[in-house]
FITORRO-169488 format. One line per field, with one value per residue (C-alpha): residue number from 0; x, y, z; residue in one letter. Coordinates in nm, 2 decimals, decimal comma, padded with zeros to 4 digits, m for minus. Last residue first. Layout:
BEGIN
k (NUM / ...) $
X (X / ...) $
Y (Y / ...) $
Z (Z / ...) $
r (A / ...) $
// end
This chain:
BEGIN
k (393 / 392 / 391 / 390 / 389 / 388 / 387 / 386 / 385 / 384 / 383 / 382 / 381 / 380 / 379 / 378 / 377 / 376 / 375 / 374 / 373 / 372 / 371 / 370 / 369 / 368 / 367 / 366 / 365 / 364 / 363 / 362 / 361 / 360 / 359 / 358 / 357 / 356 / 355 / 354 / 353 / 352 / 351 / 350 / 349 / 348 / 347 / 346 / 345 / 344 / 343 / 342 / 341 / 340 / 339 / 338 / 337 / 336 / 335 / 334 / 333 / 332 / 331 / 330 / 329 / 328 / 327 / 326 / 325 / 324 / 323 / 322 / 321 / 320 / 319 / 318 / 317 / 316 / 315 / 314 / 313 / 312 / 311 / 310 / 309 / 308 / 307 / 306 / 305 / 304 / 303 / 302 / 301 / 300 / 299 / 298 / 297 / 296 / 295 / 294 / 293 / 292 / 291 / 290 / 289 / 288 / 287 / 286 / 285 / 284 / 283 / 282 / 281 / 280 / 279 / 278 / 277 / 276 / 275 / 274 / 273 / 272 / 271 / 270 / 269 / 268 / 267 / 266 / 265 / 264 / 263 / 262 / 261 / 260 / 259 / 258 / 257 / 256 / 255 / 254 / 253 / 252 / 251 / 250 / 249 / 248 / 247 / 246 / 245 / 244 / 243 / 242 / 241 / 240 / 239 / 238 / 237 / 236 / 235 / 234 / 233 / 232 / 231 / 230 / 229 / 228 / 227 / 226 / 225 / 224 / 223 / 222 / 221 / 220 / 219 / 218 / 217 / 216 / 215 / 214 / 213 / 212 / 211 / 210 / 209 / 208 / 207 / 206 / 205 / 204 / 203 / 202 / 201 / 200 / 199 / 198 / 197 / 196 / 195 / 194 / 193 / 192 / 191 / 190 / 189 / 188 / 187 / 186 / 185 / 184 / 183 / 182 / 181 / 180 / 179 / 178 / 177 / 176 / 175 / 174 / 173 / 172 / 171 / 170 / 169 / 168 / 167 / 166 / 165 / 164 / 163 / 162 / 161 / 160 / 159 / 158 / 157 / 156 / 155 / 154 / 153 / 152 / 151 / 150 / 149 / 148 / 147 / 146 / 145 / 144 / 143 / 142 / 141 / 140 / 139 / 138 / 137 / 136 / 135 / 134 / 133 / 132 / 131 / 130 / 129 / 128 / 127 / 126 / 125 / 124 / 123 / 122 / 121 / 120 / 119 / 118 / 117 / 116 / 115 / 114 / 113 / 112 / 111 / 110 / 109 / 108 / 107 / 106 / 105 / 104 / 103 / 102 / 101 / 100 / 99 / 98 / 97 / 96 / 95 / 94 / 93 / 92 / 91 / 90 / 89 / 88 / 87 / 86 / 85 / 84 / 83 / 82 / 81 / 80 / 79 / 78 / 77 / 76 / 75 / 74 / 73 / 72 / 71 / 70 / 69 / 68 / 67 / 66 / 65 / 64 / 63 / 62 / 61 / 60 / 59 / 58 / 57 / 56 / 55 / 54 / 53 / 52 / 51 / 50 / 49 / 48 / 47 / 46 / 45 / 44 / 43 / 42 / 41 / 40 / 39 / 38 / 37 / 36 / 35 / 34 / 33 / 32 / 31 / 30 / 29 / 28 / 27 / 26 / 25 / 24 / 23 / 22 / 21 / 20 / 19 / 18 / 17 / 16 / 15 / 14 / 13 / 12 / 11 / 10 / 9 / 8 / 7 / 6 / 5 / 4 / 3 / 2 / 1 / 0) $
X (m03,41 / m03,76 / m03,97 / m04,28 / m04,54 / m04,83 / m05,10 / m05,34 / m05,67 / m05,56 / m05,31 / m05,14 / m04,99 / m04,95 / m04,64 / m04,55 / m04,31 / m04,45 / m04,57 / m04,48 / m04,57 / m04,41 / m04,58 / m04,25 / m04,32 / m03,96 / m03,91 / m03,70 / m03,48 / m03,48 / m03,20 / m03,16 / m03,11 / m03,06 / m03,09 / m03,30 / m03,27 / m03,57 / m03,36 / m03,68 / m03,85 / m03,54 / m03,66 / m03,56 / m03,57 / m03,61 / m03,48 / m03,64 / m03,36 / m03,32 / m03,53 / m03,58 / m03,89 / m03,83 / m04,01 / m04,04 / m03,99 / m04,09 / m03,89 / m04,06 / m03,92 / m04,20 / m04,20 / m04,41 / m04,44 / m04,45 / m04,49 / m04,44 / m04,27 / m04,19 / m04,51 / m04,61 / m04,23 / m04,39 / m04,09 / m03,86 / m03,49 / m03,54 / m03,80 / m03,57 / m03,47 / m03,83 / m03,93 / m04,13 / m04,24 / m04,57 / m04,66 / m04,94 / m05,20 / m05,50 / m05,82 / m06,09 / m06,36 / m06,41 / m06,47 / m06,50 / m06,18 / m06,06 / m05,72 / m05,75 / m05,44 / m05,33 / m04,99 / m04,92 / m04,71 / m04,46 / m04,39 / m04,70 / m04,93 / m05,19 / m05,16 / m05,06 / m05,26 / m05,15 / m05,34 / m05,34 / m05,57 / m05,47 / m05,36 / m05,05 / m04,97 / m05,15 / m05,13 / m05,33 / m05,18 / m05,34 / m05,59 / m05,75 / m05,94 / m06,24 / m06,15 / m06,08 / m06,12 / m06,47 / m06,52 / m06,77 / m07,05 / m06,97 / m06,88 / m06,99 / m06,85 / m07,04 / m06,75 / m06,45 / m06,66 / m06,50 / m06,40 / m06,38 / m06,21 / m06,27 / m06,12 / m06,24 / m06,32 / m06,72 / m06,74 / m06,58 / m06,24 / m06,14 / m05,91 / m05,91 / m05,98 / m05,98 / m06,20 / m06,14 / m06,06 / m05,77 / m05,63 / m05,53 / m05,68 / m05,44 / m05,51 / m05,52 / m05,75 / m06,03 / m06,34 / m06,62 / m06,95 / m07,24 / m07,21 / m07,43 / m07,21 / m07,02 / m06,84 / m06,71 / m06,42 / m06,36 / m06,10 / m06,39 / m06,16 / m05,96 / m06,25 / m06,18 / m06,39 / m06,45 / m06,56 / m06,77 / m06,74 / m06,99 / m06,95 / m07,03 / m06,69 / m06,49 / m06,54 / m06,39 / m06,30 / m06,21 / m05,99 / m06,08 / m05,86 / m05,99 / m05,84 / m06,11 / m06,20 / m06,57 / m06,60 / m06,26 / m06,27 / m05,86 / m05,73 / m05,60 / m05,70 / m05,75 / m05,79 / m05,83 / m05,92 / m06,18 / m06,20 / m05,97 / m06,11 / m06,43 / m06,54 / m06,36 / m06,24 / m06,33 / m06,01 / m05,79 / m05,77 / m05,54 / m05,11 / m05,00 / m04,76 / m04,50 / m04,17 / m04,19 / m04,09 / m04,19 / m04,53 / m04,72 / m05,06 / m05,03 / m05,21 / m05,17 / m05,24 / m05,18 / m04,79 / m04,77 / m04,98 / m04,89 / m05,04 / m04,87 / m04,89 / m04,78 / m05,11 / m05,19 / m05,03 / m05,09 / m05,15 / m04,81 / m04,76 / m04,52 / m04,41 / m04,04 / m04,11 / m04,32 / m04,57 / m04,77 / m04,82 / m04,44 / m04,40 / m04,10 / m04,18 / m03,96 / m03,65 / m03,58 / m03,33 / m03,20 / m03,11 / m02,94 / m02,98 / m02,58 / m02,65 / m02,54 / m02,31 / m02,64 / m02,56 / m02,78 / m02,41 / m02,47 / m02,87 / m02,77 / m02,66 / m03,07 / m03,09 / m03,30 / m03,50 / m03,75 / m03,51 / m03,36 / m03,70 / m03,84 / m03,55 / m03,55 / m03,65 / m03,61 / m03,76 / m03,60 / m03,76 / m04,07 / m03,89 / m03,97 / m04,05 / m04,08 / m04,03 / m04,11 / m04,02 / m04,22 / m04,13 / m04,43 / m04,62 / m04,70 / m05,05 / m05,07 / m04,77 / m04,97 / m05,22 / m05,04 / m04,83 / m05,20 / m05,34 / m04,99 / m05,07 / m05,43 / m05,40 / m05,10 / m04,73 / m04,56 / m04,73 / m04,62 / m04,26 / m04,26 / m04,36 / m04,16 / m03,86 / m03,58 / m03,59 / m03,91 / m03,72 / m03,54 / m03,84 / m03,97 / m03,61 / m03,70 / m04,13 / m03,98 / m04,06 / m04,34 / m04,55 / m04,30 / m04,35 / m04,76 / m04,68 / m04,45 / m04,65 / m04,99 / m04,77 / m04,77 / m04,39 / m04,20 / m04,02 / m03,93 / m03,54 / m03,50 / m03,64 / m03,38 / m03,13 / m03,17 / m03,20 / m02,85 / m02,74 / m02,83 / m02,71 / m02,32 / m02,32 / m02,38) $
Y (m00,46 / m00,58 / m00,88 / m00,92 / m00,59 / m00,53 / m00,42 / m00,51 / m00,64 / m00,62 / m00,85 / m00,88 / m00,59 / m00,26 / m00,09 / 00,00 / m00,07 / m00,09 / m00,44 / m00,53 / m00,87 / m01,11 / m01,44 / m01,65 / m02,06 / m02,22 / m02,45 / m02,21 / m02,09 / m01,68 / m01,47 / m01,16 / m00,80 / m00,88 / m00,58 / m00,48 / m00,26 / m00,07 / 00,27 / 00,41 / 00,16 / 00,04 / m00,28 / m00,41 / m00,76 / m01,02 / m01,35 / m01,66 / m02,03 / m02,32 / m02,28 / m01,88 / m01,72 / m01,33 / m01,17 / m00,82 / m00,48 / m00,19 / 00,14 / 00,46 / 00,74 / 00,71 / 00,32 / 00,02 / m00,27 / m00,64 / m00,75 / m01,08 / m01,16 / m01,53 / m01,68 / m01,34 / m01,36 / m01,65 / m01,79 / m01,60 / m01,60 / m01,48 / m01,25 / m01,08 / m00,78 / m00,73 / m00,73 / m00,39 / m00,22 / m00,01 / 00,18 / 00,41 / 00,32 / 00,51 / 00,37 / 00,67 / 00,62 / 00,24 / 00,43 / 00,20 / 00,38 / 00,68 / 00,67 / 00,30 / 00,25 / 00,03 / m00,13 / m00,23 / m00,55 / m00,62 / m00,89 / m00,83 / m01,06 / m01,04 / m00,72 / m00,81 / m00,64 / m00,57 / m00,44 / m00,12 / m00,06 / 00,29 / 00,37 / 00,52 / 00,18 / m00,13 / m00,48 / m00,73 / m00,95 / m01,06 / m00,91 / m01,06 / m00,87 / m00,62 / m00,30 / m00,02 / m00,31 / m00,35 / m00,33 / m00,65 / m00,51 / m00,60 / m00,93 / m00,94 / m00,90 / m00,55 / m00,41 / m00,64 / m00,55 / m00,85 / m00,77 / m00,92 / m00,75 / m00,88 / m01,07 / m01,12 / m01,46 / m01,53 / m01,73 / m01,44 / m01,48 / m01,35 / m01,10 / m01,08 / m00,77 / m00,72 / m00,42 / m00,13 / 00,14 / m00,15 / m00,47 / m00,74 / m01,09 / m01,32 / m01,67 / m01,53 / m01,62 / m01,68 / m01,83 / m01,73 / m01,86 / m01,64 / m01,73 / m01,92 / m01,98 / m01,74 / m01,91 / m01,77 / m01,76 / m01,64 / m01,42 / m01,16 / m00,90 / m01,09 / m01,18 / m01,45 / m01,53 / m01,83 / m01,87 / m02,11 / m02,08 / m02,32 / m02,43 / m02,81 / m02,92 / m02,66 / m02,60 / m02,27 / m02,21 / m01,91 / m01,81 / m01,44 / m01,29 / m00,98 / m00,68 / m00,51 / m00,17 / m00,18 / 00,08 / 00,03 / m00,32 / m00,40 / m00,65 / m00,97 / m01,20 / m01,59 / m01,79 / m02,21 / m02,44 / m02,70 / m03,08 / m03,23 / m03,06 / m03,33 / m03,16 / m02,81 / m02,78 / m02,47 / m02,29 / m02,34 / m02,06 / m01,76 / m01,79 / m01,44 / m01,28 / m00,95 / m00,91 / m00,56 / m00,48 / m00,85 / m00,77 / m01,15 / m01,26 / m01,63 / m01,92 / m02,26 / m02,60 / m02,52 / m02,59 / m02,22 / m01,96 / m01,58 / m01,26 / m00,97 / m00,70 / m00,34 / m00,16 / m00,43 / m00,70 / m01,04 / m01,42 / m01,45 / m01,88 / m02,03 / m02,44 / m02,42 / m02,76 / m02,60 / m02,77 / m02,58 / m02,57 / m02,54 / m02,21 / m02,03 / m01,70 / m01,63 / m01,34 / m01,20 / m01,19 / m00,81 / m00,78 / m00,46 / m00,32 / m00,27 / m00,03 / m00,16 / m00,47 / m00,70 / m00,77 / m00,53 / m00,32 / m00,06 / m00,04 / 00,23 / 00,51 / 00,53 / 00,59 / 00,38 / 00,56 / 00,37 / 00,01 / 00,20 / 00,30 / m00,09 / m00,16 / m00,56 / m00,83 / m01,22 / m01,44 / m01,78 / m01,97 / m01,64 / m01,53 / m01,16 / m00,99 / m00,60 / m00,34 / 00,02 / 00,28 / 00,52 / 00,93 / 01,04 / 01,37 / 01,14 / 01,17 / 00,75 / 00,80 / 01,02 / 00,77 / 00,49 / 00,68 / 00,78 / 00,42 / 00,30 / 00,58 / 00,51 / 00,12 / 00,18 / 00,02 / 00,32 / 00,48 / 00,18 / 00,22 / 00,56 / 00,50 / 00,22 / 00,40 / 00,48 / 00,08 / 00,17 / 00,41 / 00,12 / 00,00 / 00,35 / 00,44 / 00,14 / 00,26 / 00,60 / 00,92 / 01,14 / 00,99 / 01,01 / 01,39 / 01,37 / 01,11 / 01,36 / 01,61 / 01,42 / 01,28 / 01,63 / 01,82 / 01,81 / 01,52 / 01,63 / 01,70 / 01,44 / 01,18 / 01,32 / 01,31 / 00,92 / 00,85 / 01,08 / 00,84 / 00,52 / 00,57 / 00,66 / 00,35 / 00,22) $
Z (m01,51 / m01,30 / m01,50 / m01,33 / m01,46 / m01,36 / m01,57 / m01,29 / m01,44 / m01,84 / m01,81 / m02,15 / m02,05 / m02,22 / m02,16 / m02,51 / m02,81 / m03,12 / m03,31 / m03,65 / m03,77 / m04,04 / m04,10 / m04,17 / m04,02 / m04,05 / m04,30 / m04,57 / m04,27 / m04,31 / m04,45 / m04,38 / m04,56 / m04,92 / m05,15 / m05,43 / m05,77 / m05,94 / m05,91 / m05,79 / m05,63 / m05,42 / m05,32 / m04,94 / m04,95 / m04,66 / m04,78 / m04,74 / m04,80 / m05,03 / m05,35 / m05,29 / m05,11 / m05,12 / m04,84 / m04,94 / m04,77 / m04,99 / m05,04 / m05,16 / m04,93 / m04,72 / m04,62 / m04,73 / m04,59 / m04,60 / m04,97 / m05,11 / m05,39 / m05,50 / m05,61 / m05,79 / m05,96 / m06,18 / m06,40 / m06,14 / m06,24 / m06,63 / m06,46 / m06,30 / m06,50 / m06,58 / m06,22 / m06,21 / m05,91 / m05,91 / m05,57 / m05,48 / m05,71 / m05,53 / m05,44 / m05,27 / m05,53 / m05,36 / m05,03 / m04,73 / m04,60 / m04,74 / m04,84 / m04,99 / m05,09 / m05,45 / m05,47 / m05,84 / m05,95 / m06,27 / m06,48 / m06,67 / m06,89 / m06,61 / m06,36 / m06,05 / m05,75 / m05,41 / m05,14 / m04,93 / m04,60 / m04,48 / m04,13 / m04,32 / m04,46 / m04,39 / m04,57 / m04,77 / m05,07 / m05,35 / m05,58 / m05,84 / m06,04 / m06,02 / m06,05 / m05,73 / m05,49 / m05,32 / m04,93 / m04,83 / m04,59 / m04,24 / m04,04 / m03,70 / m03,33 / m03,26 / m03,15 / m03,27 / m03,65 / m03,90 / m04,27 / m04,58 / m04,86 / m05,23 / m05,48 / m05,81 / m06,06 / m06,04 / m05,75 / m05,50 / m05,38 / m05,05 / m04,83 / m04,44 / m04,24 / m03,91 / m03,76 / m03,50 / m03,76 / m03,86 / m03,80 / m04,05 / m04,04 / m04,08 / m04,23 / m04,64 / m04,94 / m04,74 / m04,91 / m04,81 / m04,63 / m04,47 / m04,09 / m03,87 / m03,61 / m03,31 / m03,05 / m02,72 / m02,54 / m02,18 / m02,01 / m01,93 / m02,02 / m02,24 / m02,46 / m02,71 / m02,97 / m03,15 / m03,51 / m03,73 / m04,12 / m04,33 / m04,70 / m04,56 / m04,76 / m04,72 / m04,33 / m04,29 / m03,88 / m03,70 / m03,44 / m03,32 / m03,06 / m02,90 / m02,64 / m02,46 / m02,38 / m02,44 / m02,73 / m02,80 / m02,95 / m02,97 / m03,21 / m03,35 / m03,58 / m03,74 / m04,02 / m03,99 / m04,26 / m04,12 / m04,28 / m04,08 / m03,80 / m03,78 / m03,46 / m03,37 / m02,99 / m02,82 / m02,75 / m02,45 / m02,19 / m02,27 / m02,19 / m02,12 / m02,13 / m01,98 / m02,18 / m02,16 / m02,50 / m02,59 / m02,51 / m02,55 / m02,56 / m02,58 / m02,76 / m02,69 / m02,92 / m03,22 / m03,16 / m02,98 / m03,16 / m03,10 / m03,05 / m02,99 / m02,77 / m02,82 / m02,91 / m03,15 / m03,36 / m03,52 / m03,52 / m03,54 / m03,56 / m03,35 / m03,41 / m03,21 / m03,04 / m02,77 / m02,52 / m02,26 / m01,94 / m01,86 / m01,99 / m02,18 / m02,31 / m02,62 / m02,53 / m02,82 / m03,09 / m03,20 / m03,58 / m03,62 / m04,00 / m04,15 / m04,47 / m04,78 / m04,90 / m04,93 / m05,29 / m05,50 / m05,53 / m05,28 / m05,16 / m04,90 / m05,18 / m05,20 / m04,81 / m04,56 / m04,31 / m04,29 / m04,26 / m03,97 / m03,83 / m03,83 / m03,63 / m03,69 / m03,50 / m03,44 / m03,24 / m03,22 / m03,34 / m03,44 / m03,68 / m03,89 / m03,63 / m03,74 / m03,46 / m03,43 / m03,16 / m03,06 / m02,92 / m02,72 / m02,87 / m03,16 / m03,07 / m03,12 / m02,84 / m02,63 / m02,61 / m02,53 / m02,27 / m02,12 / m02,14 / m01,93 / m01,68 / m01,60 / m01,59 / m01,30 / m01,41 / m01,40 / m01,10 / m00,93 / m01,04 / m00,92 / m00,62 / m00,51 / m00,60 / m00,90 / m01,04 / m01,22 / m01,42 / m01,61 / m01,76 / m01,84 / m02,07 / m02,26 / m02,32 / m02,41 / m02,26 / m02,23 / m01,98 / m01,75 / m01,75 / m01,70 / m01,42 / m01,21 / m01,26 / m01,18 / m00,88 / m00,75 / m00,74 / m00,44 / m00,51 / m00,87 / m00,85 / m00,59 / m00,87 / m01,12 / m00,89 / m00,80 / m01,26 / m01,26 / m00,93 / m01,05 / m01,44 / m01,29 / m01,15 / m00,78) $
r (X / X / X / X / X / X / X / X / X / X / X / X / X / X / X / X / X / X / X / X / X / X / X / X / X / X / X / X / X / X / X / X / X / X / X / X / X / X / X / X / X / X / X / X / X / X / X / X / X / X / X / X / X / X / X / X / X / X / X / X / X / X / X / X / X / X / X / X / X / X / X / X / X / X / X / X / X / X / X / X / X / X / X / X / X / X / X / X / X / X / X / X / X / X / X / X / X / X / X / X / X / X / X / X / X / X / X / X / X / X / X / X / X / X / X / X / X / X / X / X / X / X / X / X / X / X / X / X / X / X / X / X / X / X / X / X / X / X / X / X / X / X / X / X / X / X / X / X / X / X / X / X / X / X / X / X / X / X / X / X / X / X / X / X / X / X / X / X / X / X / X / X / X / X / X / X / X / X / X / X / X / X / X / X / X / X / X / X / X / X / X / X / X / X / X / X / X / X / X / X / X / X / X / X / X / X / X / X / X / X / X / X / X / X / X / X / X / X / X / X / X / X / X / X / X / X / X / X / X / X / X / X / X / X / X / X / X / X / X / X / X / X / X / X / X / X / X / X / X / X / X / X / X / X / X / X / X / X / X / X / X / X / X / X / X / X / X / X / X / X / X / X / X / X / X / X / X / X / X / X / X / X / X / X / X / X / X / X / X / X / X / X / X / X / X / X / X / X / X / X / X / X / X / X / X / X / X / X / X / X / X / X / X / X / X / X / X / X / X / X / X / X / X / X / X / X / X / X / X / X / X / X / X / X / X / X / X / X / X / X / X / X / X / X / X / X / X / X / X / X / X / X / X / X / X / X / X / X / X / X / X / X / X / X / X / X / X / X / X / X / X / X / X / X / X / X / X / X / X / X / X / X / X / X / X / X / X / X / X / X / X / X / X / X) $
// end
């Protein structure tokens, strides 16, 4: 028995007398890791841990910020690879070094991919997206799986409705939580180009059905994954007359809602979340530089705020159009942005010092490799919304 056994034994001698409400109001304070290895303490203990009521109290008290999280971006999916989100938060100036990757060390941690024999897998994974600790992925377009990789708990869902004529559809999807009924969604919709029609199908994990939705207003998309966010994903599109816009897609009431304007009307590119806000990224024409705008109140065009503006002047001998190069992933407090950097021969995550307008490698990424970058947080949530049980024991 190691040292670990007996302090985790003592700790659970420690609180045997005290109500299981106690004991589960204590638990609920510590980290999803340190969790997983208290379920080896006792039988009751690890059912407590893996009860409904307990893993929605953890969640909760880690959105309160009273329980300590811990942050993850995958940025591969074969194999699955992750960085410490925090690490790359907390990123110093004197960090960056030379601009040659001689900075900080970041930890890249591979994962452990569900294998399955019911369903193929050449290495073709798709993130669909993130929520509450699960995350959504789409095996060789024919599978897709709800998967915690902190808890390494998934699932596979039932196949999809097939789409007639698919040649013809282009495909966007989403991932999120409806918390009026409880329910985790996946939405795979369809964009038929040449009948100017969208079809999409829902899936329900609490009923563990899917359903399809028609008659739909038609757009076109501009990205495939729908961001989540004040119970909605969001998806950017072009209108006829030359601007972008924000699409976005009620899990409650299961359709799409008024359009959310940009501050101007341009093009605008890329769609991501910082501070619970939606931000976007604009390029303005005859520049080689590109603006971050936030939306700090949401569904308030008055509320738009440029937040970040990077230039690439000392680049732009290297990139003829930096726009098809740059792509942003995050933003962090002290003013640094993650990139993806697509090069001839390889993808590099970036982290751009905004102030000192310098970058620095941090991985590199196979060019033919599928690179949708999600971050996820570590909790017990299961894909299994009946039992929340758990199969893998450390």
């Amino acid at each position: 028995m190691g040292d670990g056994d007996v302090v985790l034994r003592r700790v659970h001698a420690d609180f045997g007398d005290y109500e299981e409400d106690v004991i589960a109001e204590i638990l609920a304070r510590l980290p999803v890791k340190s969790l997983m290895r208290f379920r080896c303490v006792c039988k009751s203990w690890r059912a407590l841990i893996s009860e409904s009521y307990f893993v929605k109290k953890h969640l909760s008290y880690e959105e309160r910020g009273i329980t300590e999280s811990a942050h993850r971006l995958i940025f591969m999916l074969d194999p699955p690879l992750v960085l410490d989100y925090e690490a790359l938060k907390s990123m110093k100036d004197d960090d960056y070094g030379d601009g040659d990757g001689a900075g900080a060390q970041f930890a890249v941690t591979q994962l452990d991919f569900p294998v399955t024999k019911s369903i193929p897998d050449s290495g073709n994974r798709v993130a669909v997206g993130s929520c509450n600790g699960l995350v959504c992925v789409q095996v060789d377009c024919e599978a897709i799986m709800l998967w915690n990789p902190c808890t390494r708990d998934s699932k596979i869902l039932p196949e999809p409705p097939r789409v007639i004529n698919s040649e013809y559809w282009y495909y966007f999807y989403g991932f999120g939580y409806d918390s009026a009924s409880d329910d985790y969604k996946v939405i795979r919709g369809f964009t038929d180009y040449l009948a100017k029609k969208i079809m999409i199908h829902i899936f329900s994990l609490k009923t563990g059905s899917w359903r399809s939705v028609e008659d739909i207003d038609y757009v076109t998309l501009i990205m495939q994954q729908g961001l989540f966010l004040n119970g909605a994903l969001h998806w950017l599109y072009n209108l006829p007359e030359g601007c972008s816009r924000i699409l976005s897609f009620d899990l409650e009431t299961e359709r799409f809602q008024k359009t959310i304007p940009f501050p101007y009307d341009a093009w605008f590119y890329d769609l991501l979340i910082y501070k619970n806000c939606l931000c976007v990224l604009a390029c303005p024409t005859g520049t080689n530089t590109f603006n971050i705008w936030m939306m700090k109140e949401y569904g308030v065009k008055e509320s738009w705020t440029e937040v970040v503006q990077f230039s690439f002047e000392r680049y732009a001998a290297h990139y003829h159009d930096f726009r098809s190069y740059f792509t942003p992933v995050c933003i962090f407090e002290n003013g640094v942005v993650l990139i993806d950097e697509m090069g001839e021969c390889e993808r590099l995550m970036v982290l751009s010092n905004l102030k000192e307008k310098e970058y620095k490698h941090v991985v590199e990424v196979a060019e033919n490799l599928e690179f949708r970058s999600v971050i996820y947080r570590e909790t017990l949530v299961s894909p299994d919304v009946h039992t929340y049980k758990t199969n893998n024991v450390s």
